[in-house]
C-alpha positions, -999 to +999 in steps of 0.1 A: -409-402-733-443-386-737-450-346-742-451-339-708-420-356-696-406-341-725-411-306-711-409-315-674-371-325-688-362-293-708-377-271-678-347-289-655-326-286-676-329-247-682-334-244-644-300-263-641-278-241-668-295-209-650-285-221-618-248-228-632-246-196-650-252-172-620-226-192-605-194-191-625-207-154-630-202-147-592-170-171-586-150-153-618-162-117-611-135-091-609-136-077-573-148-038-569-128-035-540-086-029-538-062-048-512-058-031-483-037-001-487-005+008-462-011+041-462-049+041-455-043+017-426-020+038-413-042+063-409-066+047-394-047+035-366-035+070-362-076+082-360-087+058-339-053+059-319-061+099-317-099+093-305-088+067-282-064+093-265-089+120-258-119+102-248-108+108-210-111+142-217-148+139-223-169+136-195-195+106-201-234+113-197-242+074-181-271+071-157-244+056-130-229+092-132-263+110-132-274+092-104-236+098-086-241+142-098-280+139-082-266+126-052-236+150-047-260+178-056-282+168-027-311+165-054-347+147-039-363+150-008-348+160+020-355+171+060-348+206+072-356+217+109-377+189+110-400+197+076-397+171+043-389+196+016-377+192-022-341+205-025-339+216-065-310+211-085-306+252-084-305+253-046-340+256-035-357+235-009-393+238-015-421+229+008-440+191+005-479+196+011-507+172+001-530+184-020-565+182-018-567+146-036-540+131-012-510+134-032-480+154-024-472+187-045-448+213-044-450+249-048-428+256-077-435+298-073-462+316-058-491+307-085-484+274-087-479+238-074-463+205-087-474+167-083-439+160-059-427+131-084-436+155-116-412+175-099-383+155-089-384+141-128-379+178-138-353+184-116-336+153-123-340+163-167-318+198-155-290+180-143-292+154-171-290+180-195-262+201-179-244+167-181-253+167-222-242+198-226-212+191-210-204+158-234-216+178-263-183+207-250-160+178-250-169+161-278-165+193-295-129+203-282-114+164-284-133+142-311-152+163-338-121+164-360-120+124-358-155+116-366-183+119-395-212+144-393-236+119-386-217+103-357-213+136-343-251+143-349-254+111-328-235+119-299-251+157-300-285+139-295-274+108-273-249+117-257-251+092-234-235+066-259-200+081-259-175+066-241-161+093-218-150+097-188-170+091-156-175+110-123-161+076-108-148+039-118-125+035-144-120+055-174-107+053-210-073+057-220-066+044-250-081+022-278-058-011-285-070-023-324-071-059-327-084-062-361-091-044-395-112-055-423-114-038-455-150-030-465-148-007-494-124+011-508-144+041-487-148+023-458-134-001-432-145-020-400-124-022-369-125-047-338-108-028-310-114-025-271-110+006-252-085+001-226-099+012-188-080+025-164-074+044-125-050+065-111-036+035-094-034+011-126-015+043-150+014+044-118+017+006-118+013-001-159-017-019-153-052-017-166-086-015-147-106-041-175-116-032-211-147-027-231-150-042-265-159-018-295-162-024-332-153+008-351-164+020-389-146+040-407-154+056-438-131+082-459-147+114-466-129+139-489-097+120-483-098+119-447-105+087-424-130+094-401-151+076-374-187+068-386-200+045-361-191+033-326-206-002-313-201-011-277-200-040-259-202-049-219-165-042-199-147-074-197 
């Protein structure tokens, strides 16, 4: 064997041990993390159970609800004794003129006017946020307790990705768990699916469909709350 192969042969060879090394290092490591714990599972099927409860007492911020609340509101452009005005989201019904480049306006007071689809996209923002605020309310009184700071920060500034209640279809009323898995000794992952229903299905012990959701859950100061909510589409 000359010099070369020589080395070529010792460079394997080191490659080799290396490789077997880091191996038996990660097969015969002692795990970090503790079996599952009765007691903390427990309590996590009591939080999530809890949250599951009260999400029907939420009202949900969806865009199929905005667009039902713009509609009851009589929100857009309407006709009144035979004039095409802008009925507001307070009540108003302002006058549509063109303006002198050929677009319609509005006169949103006395000094000045509005581009008519600037408008309707303002008024359409109030009632989304009055929505908001209302999710933010329920949130507050029914899942604060249940759920991390940074969850709740999340539904404060979407709040259209909580699961609440809408102004029609089905809505939540419960949260079945259909699997746990142990992260951390800090933190689990839960498949679930929130269980929809109608006034109809609750008389009759039936369900309207169900949306798929995988839950974290982390324990903060010796609590287990809800860090994260993942949805999925109704089944």
């Amino acid at each position: 064997m000359n010099t070369n192969g020589l080395v070529r042969f010792i460079v394997v060879g080191m490659v080799l041990l290396l490789v077997i090394s880091v191996g038996m290092y990660f097969l015969f490591k002692p795990s970090t993390t503790s079996p599952p714990n009765e007691a903390d599972i427990n309590a996590i099927y009591q939080v999530v159970g809890e949250f599951g409860a009260r999400l029907k007492d939420v009202p949900d911020s969806s865009e199929a609800s905005l667009a039902l609340l713009i509609e009851d509101r009589g929100v857009g452009i309407r006709v009144v004794a035979g004039k095409r005005v802008l009925h507001t989201a307070d009540g108003r019904d302002l006058a549509i003129t063109k303006g002198s480049d050929g677009k319609e306006t509005v006169g949103v007071h006395e000094y000045e006017a509005m581009y008519l689809q600037d408008e309707l996209e303002v008024q359409y923002d109030i009632i989304r946020h009055e929505m908001s605020a209302r999710t933010v309310a329920g949130v507050d009184s029914n899942l604060k307790r249940l759920i991390t700071d940074r969850l709740y920060q999340e539904f404060k500034t979407y709040a259209d990705v909580v699961p609440g209640k809408p102004i029609s279809r089905p809505y939540p009323e419960a949260i079945r768990i259909d699997s746990l898995q142990k992260l951390a000794d800090a933190s689990y992952t839960v498949k679930a699916s929130i269980i929809l229903m109608t006034g109809t299905q609750t008389t009759q012990n039936g369900n309207a469909g169900q949306t798929p959701v995988t839950l974290t859950l982390k324990k903060v100061n010796g609590t287990w709350l809800i860090d994260d909510l993942l949805q999925s589409p109704a089944s």
